[in-house]
C-alpha positions as CSV (number, residue, x, y, z in Angstrom):
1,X,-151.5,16.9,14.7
2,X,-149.6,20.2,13.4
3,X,-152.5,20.6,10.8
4,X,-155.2,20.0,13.2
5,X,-154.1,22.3,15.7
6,X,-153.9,25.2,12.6
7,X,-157.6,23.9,11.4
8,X,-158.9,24.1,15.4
9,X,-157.0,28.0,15.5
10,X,-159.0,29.1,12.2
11,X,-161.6,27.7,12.9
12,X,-162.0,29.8,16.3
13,X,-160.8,32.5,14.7
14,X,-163.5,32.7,11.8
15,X,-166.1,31.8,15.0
16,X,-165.0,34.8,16.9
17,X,-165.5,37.1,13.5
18,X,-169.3,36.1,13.3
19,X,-169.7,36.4,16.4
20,X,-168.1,39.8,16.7
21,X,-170.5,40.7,13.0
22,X,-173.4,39.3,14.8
23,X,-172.9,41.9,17.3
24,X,-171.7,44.4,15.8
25,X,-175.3,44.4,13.9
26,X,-177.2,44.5,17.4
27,X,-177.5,48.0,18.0
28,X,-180.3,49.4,18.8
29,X,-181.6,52.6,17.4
30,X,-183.9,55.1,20.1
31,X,-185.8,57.9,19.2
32,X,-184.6,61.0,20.8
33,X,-187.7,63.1,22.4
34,X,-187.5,66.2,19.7
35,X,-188.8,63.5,16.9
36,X,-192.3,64.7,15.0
37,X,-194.3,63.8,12.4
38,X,-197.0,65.1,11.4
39,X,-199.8,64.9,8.5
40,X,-201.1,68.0,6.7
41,X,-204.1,68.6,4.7
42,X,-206.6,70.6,3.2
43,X,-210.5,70.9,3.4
44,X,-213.3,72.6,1.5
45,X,-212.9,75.4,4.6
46,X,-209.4,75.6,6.0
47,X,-205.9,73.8,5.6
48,X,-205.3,71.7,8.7
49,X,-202.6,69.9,10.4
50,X,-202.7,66.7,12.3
51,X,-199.6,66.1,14.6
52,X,-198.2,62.7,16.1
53,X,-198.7,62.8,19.8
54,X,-196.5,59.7,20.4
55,X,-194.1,58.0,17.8
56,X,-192.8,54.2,18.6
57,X,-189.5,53.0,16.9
58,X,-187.9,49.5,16.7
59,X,-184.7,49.9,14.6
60,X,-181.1,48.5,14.4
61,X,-177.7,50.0,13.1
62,X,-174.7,48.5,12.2
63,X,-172.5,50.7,13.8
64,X,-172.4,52.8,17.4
65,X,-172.3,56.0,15.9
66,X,-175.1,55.6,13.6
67,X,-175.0,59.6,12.5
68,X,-171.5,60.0,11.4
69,X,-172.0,55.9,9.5
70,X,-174.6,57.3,7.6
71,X,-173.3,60.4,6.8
72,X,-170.3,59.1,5.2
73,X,-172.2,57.0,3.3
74,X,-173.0,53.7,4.9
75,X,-175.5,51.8,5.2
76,X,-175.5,51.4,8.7
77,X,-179.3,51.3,9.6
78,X,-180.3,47.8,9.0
79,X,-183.8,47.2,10.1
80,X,-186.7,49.8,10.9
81,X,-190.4,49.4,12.0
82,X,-192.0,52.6,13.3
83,X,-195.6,53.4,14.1
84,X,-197.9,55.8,15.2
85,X,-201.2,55.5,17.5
86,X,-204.3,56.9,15.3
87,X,-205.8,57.8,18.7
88,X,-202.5,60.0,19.5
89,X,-203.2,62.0,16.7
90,X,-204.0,65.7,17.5
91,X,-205.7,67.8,14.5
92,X,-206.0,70.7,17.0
93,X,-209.8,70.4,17.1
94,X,-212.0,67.4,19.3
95,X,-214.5,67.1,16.3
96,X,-212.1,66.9,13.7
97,X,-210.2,64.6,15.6
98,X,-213.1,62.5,16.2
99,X,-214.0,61.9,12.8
100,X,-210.3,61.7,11.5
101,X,-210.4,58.7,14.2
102,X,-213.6,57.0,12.8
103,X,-212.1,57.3,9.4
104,X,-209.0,55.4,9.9
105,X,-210.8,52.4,11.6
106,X,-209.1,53.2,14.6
107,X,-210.4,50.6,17.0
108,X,-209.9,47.9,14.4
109,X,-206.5,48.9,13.4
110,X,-205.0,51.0,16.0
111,X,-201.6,52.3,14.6
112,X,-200.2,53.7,11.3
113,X,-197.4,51.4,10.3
114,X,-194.2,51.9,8.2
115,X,-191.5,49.2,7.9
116,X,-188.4,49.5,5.4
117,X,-187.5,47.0,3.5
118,X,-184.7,48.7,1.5
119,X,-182.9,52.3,1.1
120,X,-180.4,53.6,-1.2
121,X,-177.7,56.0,-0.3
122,X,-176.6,59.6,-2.5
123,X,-174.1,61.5,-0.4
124,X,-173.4,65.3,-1.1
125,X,-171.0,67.4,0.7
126,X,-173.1,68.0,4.2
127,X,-176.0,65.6,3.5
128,X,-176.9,62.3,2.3
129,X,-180.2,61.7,0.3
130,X,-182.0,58.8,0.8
131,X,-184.7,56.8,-1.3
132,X,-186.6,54.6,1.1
133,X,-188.5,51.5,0.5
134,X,-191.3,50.1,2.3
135,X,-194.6,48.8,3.3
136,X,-197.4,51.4,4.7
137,X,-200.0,50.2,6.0
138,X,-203.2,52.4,7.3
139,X,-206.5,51.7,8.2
140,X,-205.4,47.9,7.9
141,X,-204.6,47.9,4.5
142,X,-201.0,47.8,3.6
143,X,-199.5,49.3,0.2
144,X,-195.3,49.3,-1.1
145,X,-194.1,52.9,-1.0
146,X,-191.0,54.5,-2.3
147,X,-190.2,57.8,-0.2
148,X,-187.4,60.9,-0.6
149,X,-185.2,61.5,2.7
150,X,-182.7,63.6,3.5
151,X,-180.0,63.0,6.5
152,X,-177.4,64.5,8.1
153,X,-174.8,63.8,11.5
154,X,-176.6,65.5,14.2
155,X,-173.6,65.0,16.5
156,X,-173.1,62.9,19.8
157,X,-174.1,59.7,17.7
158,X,-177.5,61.6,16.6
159,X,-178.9,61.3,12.8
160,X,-181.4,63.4,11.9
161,X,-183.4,62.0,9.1
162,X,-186.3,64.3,7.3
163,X,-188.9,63.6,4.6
164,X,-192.5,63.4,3.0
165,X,-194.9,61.4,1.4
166,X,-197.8,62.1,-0.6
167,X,-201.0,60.3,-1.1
168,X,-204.8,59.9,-1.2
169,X,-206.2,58.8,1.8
170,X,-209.0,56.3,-0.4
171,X,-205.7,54.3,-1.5
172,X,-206.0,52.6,1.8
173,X,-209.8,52.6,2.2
174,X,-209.9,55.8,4.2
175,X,-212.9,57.5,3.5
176,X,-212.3,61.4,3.8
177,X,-214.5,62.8,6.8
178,X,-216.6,65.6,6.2
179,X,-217.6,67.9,9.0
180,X,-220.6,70.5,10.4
181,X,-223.3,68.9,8.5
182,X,-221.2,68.3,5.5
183,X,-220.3,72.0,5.1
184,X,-216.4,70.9,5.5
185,X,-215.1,68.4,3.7
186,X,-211.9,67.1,4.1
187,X,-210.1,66.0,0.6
188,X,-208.3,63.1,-0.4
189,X,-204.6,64.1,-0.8
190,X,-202.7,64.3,2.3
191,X,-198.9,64.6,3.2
192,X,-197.0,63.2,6.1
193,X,-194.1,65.0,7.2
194,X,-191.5,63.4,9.4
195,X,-188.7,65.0,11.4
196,X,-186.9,62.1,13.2
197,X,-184.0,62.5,15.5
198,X,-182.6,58.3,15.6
199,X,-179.2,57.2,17.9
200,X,-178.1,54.3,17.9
């Protein structure tokens, strides 16, 4: 009965630590407001820039403090899925955002997607570098990326992570838009800056 009573006690006890793991990996991760992200790019006539107008995050940490985790060197964000509304993209011009629009399918495929699958940690003396990997998916089409970060404790739980990706816009079926009668073109290459602000 001795022995049972022992087996009933770890048996709790080993309950109680999964439970407590389960939770302790339900943390969800918000956006703070001063997030941005935008896309820059150049043209037969000007540079331009195309800024994200609203950002959406779904995201879990492993920890409360999700800056000062990841700044010692844990991996403490454990899931991320964030996207952006083509239509809440703002090139600073109506025409160009118009035809920006029409080129990323927008009304079939209404967001730009990223979701990580994996990251791996480098941490220096006031940042930690960060090699992110992931599925992109624009216009529909959906392609594995591998993409340089760079994050630091913002304070008051805060982690500010920053970064950029390069690419042609054709490797996801985006045809580059050409504007007033073809005298503007806009060219393939484009680079998506990110400035995001994440607490969990």
């Amino acid at each position: 009965m001795q022995m049972n009573f022992k087996q009933s006690l770890l048996t709790v006890a080993i309950a109680s630590v999964a439970v407590i793991g389960w939770k302790a990996i339900d943390q969800p991760v918000t956006l703070q407001p001063a997030s941005r992200l935008w896309v820059d790019g150049t043209s037969s006539v000007r540079d331009y820039s195309c800024k994200a107008g609203e950002i959406n995050l779904k995201a879990q940490a492993s920890a409360p403090d999700v800056g000062r985790a990841v700044a010692a060197g844990g991996n403490a964000v454990v899931s991320v899925m964030l996207k952006v509304p083509v239509e809440k993209l703002d090139c600073a011009n109506g025409t160009m955002n118009e035809h920006m629009r029409k080129a990323m399918k927008e009304k079939e495929h209404a967001d730009i997607e990223f979701r990580m699958e994996s990251y791996d940690l480098v941490k220096s003396a006031d940042s930690v570098a960060i090699t992110l990997v992931g599925t992109l998916t624009i216009a529909g089409t959906a392609k594995p990326i591998t993409m340089p970060a760079v994050a630091h404790d913002a304070g008051n739980g805060v982690l500010r992570v920053t970064g950029g990706y390069e690419f042609l816009m054709s490797q996801f079926g985006v045809k580059p838009p050409s504007l007033m009668m073809g005298m503007m073109k806009v060219r393939d290459k484009v680079n998506v800056h990110f400035d995001l602000l994440l607490k969990s």
